[in-house]
N, CA, C and O of each residue as an XYZ file, in Angstrom:
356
protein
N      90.841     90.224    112.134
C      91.709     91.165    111.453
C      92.011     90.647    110.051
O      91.972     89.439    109.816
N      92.323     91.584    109.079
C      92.225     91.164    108.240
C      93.567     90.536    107.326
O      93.633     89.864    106.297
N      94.831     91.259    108.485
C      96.131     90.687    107.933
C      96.653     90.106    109.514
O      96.903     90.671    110.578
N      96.667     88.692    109.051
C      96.921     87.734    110.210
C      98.884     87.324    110.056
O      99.626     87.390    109.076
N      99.080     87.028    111.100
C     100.291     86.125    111.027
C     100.474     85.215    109.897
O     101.572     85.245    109.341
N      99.328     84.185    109.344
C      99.526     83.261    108.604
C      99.558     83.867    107.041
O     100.367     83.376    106.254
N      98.669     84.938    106.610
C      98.467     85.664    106.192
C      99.746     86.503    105.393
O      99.803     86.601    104.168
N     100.533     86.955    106.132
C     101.808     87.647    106.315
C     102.456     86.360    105.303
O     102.403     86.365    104.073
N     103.070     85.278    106.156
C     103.784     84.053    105.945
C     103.206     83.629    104.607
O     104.029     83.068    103.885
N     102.344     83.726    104.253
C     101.928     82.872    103.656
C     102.461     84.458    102.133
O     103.471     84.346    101.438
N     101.979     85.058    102.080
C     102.421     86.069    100.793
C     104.113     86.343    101.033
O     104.679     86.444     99.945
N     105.168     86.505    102.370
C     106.285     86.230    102.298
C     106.905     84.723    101.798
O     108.044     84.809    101.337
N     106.531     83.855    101.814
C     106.603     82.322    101.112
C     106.256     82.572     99.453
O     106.757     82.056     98.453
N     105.364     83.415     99.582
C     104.944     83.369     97.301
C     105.679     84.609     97.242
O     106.174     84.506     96.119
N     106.014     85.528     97.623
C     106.877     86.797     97.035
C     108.278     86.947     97.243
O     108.932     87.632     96.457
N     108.854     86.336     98.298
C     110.180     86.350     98.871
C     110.875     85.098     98.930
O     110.483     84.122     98.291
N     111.904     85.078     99.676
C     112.929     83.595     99.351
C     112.316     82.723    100.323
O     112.438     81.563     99.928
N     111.821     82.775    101.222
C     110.920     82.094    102.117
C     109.874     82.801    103.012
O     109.591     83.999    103.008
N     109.251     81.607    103.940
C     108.531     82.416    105.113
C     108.825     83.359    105.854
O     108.068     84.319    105.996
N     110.086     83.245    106.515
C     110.561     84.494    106.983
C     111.424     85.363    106.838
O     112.217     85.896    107.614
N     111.097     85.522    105.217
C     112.282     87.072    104.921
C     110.801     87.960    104.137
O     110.024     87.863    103.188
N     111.185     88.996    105.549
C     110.300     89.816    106.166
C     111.418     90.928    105.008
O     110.667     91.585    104.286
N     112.219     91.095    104.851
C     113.420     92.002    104.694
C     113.572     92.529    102.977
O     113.865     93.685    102.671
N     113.319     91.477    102.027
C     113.728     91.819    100.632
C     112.647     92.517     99.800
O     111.468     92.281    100.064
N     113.015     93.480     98.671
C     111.552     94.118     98.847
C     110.978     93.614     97.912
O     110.257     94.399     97.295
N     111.018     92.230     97.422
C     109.788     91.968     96.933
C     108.447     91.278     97.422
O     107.326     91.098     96.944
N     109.159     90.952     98.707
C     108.097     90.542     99.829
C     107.674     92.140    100.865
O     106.904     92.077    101.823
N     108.054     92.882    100.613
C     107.824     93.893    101.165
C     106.402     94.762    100.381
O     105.274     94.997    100.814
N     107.044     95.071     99.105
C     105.897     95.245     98.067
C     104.746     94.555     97.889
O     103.577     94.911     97.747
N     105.403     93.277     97.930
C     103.629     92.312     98.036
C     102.914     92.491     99.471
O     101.691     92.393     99.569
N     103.539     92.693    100.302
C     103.023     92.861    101.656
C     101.822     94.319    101.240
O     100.594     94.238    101.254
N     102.568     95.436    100.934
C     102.390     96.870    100.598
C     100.938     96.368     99.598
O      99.803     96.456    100.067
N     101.125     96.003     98.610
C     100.299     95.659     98.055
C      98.951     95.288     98.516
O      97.911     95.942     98.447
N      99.155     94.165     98.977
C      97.835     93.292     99.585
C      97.339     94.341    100.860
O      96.495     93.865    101.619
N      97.747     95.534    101.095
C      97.441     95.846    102.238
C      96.602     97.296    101.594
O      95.687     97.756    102.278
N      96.914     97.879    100.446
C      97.090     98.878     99.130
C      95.065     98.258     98.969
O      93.950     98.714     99.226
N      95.636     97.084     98.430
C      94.069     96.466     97.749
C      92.969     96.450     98.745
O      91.816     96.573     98.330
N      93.226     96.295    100.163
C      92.298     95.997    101.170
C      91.834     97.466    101.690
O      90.672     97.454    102.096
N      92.383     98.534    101.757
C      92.727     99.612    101.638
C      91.461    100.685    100.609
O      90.584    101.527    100.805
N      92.052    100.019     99.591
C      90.833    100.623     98.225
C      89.420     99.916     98.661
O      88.514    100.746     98.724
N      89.150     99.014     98.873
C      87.669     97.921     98.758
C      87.116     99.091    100.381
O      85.997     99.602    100.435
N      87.807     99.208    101.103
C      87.009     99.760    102.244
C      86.719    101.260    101.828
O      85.567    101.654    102.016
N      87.415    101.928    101.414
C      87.498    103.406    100.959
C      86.107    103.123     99.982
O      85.129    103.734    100.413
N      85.882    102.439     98.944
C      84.985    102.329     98.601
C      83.468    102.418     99.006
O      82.528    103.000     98.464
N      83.536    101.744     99.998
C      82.581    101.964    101.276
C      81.762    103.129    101.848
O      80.627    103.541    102.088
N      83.613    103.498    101.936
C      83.488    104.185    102.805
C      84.372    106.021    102.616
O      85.391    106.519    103.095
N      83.315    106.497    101.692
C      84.280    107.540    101.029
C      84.897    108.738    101.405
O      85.723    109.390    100.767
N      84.311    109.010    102.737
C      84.307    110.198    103.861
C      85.606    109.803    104.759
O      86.032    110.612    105.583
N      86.121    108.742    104.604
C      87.045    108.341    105.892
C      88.563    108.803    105.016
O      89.345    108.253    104.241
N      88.398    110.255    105.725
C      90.003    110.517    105.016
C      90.773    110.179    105.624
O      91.871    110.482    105.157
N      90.829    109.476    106.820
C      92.410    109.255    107.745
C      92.862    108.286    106.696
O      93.836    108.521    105.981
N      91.974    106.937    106.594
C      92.160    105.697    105.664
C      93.051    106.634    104.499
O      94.281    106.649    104.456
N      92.030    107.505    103.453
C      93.092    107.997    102.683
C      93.860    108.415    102.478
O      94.496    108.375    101.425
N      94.178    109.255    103.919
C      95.656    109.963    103.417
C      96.559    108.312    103.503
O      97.273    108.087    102.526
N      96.526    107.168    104.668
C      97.279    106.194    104.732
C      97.360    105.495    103.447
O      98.461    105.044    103.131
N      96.500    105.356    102.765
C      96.829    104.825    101.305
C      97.649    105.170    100.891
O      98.669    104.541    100.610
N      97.232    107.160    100.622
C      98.067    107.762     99.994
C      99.597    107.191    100.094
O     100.207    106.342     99.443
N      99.901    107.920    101.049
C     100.952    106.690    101.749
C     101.882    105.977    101.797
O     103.093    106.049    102.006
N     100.798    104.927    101.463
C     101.391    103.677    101.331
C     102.088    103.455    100.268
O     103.270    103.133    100.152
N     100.928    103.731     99.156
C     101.587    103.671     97.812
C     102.342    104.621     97.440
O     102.612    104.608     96.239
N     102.951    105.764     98.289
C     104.328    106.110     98.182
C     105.418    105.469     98.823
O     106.618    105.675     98.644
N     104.870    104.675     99.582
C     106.108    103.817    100.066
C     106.442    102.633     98.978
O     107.591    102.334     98.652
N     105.369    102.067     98.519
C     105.607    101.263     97.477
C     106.388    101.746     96.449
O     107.453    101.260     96.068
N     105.902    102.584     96.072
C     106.535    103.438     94.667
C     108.245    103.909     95.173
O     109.022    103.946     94.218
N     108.797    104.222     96.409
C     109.748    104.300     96.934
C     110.697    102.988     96.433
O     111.673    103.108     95.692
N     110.152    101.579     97.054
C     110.503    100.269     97.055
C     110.709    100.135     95.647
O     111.901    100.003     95.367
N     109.840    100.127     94.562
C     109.845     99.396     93.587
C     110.973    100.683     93.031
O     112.016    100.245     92.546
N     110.854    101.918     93.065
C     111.739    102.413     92.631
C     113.110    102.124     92.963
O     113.903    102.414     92.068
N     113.465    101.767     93.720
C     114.809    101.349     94.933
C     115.270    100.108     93.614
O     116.176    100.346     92.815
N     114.416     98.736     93.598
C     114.319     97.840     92.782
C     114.732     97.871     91.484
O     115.488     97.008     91.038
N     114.251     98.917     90.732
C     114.438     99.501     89.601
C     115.974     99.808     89.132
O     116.524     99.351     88.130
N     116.535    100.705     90.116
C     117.745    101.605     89.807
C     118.890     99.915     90.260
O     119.970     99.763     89.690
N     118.348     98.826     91.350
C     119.422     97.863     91.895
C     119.353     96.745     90.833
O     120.334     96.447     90.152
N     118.046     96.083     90.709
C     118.245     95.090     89.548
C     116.594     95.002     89.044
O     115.503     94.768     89.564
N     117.088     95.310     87.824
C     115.821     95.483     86.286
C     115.041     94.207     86.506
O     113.829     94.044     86.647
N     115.913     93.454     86.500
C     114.919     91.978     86.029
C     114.069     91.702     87.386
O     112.879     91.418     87.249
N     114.532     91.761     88.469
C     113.628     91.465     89.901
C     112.831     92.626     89.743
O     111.685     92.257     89.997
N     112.823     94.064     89.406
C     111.712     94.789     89.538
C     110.675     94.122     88.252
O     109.447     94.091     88.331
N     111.524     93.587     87.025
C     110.087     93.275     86.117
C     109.146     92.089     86.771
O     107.942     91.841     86.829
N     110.319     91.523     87.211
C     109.571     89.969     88.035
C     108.813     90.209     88.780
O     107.780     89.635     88.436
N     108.657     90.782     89.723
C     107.504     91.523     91.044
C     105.925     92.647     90.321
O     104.722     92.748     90.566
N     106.925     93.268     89.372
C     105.838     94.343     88.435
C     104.813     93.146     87.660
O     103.609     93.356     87.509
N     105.431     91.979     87.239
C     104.370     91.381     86.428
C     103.698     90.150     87.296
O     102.665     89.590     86.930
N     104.389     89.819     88.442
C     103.957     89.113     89.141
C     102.322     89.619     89.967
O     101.221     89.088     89.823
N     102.665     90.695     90.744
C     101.744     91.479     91.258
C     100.589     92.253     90.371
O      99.589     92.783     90.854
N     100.955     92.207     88.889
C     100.092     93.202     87.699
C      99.786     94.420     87.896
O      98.735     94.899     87.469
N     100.992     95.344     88.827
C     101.384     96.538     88.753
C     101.271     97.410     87.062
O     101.592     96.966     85.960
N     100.801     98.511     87.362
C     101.206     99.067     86.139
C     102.040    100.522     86.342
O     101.925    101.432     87.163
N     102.857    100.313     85.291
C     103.890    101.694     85.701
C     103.729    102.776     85.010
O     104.417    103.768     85.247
């Protein structure tokens, strides 16, 4: 599989306050993210598989939800995550 336990831990440890805060959304977004990117590379593939796309679709409205959430609570943690990740808005 391609998103493992360690996997998880290991992008909640570089995006969030530690390994297991599953909860703040900038470990949430990076989660969203890395899952966003793995997402596109198969669609690529594979261009007929609309279930995959509508879930993208999706996704990256859930992201765009999050980072918006981020935005309106505190500016500087949404720029920190936006330039961390190389989001563009």
């Amino acid at each position: 599989m391609y998103l493992d336990q360690a996997k998880k831990q290991e992008i909640f440890g570089q995006y969030g306050k530690s390994n297991t805060d599953t909860g703040s959304a900038e470990s949430q977004i990076a989660l969203f993210s890395y899952r966003i990117s793995h997402l596109t590379e198969h669609l690529k593939k594979n261009r007929k598989d609309y279930t995959t796309a509508r879930s993208l679709t999706k996704m990256v409205g859930k992201r765009r939800a999050l980072l918006d959430y981020l935005y309106d609570r505190d500016i500087t943690r949404y720029r920190a995550i936006v330039k961390a990740l190389g989001l563009r808005r």
